[in-house]
C-alpha positions as CSV (number, residue, x, y, z in Angstrom):
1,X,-43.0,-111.6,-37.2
2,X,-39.6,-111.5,-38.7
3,X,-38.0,-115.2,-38.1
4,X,-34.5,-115.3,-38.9
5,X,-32.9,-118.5,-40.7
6,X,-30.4,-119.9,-38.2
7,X,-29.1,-122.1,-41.0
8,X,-28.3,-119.2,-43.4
9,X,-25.1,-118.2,-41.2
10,X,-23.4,-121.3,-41.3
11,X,-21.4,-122.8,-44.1
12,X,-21.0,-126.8,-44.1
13,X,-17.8,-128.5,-44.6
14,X,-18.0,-130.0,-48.6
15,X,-16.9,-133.2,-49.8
16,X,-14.1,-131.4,-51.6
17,X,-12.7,-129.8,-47.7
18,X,-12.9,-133.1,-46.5
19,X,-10.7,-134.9,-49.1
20,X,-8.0,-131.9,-49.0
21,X,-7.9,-132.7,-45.1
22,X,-7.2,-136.0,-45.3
23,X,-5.2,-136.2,-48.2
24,X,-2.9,-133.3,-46.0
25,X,-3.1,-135.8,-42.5
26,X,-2.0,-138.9,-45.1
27,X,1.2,-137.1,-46.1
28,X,2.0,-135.4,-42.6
29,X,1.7,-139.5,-41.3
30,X,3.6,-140.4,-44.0
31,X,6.5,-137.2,-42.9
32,X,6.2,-138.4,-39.3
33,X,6.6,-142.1,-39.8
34,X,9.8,-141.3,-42.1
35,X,11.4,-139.0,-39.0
36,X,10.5,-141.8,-36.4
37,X,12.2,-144.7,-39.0
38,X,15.2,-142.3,-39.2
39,X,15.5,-142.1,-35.2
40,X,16.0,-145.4,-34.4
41,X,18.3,-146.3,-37.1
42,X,21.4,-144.3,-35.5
43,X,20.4,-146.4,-32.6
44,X,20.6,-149.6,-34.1
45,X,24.2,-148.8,-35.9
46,X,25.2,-148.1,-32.3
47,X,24.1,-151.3,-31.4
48,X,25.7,-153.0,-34.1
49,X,29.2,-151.2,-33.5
50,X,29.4,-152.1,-29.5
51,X,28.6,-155.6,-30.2
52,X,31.8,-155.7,-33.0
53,X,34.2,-154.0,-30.6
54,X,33.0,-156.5,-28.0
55,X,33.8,-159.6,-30.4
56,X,36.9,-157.6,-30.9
57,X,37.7,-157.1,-27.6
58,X,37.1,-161.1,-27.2
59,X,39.3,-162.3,-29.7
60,X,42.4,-160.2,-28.9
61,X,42.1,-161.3,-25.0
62,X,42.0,-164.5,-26.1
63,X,45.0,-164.2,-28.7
64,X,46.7,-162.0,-25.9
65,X,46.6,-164.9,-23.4
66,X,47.7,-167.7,-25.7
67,X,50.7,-165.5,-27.5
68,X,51.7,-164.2,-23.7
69,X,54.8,-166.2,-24.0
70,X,53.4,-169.5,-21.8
71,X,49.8,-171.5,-21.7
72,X,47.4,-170.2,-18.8
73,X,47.2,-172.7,-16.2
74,X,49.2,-173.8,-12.8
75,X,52.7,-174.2,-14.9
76,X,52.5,-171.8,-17.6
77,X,51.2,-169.1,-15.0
78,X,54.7,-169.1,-13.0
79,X,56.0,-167.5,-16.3
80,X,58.8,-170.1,-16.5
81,X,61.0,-170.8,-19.4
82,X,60.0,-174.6,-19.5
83,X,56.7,-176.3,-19.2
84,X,53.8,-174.8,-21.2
85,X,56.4,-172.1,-22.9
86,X,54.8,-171.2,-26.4
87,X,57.4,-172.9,-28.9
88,X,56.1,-172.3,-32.2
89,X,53.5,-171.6,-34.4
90,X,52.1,-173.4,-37.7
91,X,49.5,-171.7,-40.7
92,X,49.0,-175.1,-42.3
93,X,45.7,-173.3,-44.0
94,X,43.9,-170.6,-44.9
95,X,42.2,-169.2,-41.7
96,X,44.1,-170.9,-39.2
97,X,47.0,-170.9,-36.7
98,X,48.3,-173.7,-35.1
99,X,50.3,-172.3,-31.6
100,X,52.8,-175.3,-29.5
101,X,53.4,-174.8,-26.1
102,X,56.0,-177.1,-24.7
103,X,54.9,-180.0,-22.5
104,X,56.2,-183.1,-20.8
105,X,58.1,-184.1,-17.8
106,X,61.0,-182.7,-19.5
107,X,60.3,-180.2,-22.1
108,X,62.9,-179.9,-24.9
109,X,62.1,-176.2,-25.9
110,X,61.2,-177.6,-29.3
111,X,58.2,-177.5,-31.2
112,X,56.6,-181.0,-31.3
113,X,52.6,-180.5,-32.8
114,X,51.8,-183.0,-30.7
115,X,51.8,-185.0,-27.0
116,X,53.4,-184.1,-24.9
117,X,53.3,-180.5,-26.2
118,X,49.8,-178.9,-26.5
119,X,48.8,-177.0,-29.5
120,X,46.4,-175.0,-29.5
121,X,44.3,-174.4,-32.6
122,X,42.7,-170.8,-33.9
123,X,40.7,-171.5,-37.0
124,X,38.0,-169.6,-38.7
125,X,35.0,-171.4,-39.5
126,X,31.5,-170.6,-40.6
127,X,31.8,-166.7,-39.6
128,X,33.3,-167.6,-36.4
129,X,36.6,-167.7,-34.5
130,X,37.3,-171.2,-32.9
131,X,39.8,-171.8,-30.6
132,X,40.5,-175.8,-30.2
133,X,43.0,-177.2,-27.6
134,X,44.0,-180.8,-29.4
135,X,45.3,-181.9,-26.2
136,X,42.3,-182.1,-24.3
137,X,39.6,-182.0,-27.3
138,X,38.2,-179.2,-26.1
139,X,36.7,-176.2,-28.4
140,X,34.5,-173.0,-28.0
141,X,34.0,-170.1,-30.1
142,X,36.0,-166.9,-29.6
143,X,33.8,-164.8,-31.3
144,X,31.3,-164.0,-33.9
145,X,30.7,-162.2,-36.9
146,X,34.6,-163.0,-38.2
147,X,34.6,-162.5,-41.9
148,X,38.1,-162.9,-42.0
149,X,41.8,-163.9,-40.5
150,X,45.5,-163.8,-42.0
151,X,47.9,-164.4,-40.8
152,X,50.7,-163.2,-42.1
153,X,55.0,-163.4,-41.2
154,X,56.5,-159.6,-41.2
155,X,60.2,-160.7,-40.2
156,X,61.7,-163.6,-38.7
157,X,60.6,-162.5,-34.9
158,X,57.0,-160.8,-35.6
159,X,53.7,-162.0,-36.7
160,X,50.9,-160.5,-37.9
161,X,47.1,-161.3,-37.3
162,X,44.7,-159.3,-38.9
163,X,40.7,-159.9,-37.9
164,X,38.0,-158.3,-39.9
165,X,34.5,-158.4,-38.4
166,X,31.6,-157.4,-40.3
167,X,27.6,-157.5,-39.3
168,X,24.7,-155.8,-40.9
169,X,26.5,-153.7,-43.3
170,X,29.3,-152.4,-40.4
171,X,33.2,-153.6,-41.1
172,X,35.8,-153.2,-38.0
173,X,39.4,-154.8,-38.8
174,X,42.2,-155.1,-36.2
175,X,45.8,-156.1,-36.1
176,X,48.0,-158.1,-33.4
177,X,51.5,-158.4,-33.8
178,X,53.1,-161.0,-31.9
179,X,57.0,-161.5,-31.7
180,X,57.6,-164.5,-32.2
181,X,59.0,-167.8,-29.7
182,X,62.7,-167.7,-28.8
183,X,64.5,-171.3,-29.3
């Protein structure tokens, strides 16, 4: 009888098959895990761009409210040309403004930097924007992430405040300008 060698038909896989295989699945990982890094990145600049505008966005309402003409609360709110009317405003240093809303029974319409006025304080400290109300000794941060303010004079009725934010690499700058307090 003729036996026939089952064995003879089939090839094995060599060592030499088996490193080419795996050598080729190593640098398709490596390929894959490069495209997966590179798809969340946009995500995270994203990220990192909505939370500046938001700091942004926090720091201009707050300099909107102060530089509104009169100091939000019961008398500044009627919008009346006496009590809590924004007076003046101070850059004694680097990274700060000093704002003076008149106060007292009987406000003179003068800038005091004291009591009875209240000044308000914006200052930049330790990448942050700190708003301080000497009056009442309270303070809270504004926002985050400043790396810078000036504050500059552009005529005698406008000023100009520039804030740069910057986090992870990402810089956003705005600019208010605020006329300044009639006497």
């Amino acid at each position: 009888m003729n036996r026939i060698n089952r064995r003879s038909g089939k090839k094995g896989i060599t060592l030499l098959e088996v490193t080419v295989v795996s050598g080729l699945m190593a640098v398709l990982a490596m390929m894959l895990s490069s495209a997966w890094i590179g798809i969340g990145r946009p995500t995270v600049d994203v990220i990192v761009r909505s939370g500046l505008f938001q700091e942004m966005d926090t720091a201009v309402s707050a300099f909107s409210q102060d530089l509104g003409g009169s100091l939000a609360g019961p008398d500044g709110r009627l919008g009346g040309k006496t009590k809590d009317r924004w007076v003046g405003w101070l850059k004694p240093a680097e990274g700060q403004l000093w704002l003076c809303f008149d106060g007292g029974t009987e406000p003179d319409g003068e800038p005091d930097w004291g009591p009875p006025d209240t000044v308000i304080v914006y200052q930049a400290d330790s990448n942050s924007l700190v708003r301080w109300n000497q009056n009442t000794d309270t303070t809270f941060t504004v926002a985050k992430n400043l790396e810078e303010m000036n504050i500059t004079e552009v005529s005698s009725e406008m000023i100009s405040i520039t804030l740069t934010f910057e986090h992870r690499g990402t810089t956003r700058s705005c600019t208010l300008l605020a006329r300044t307090p009639e006497n």
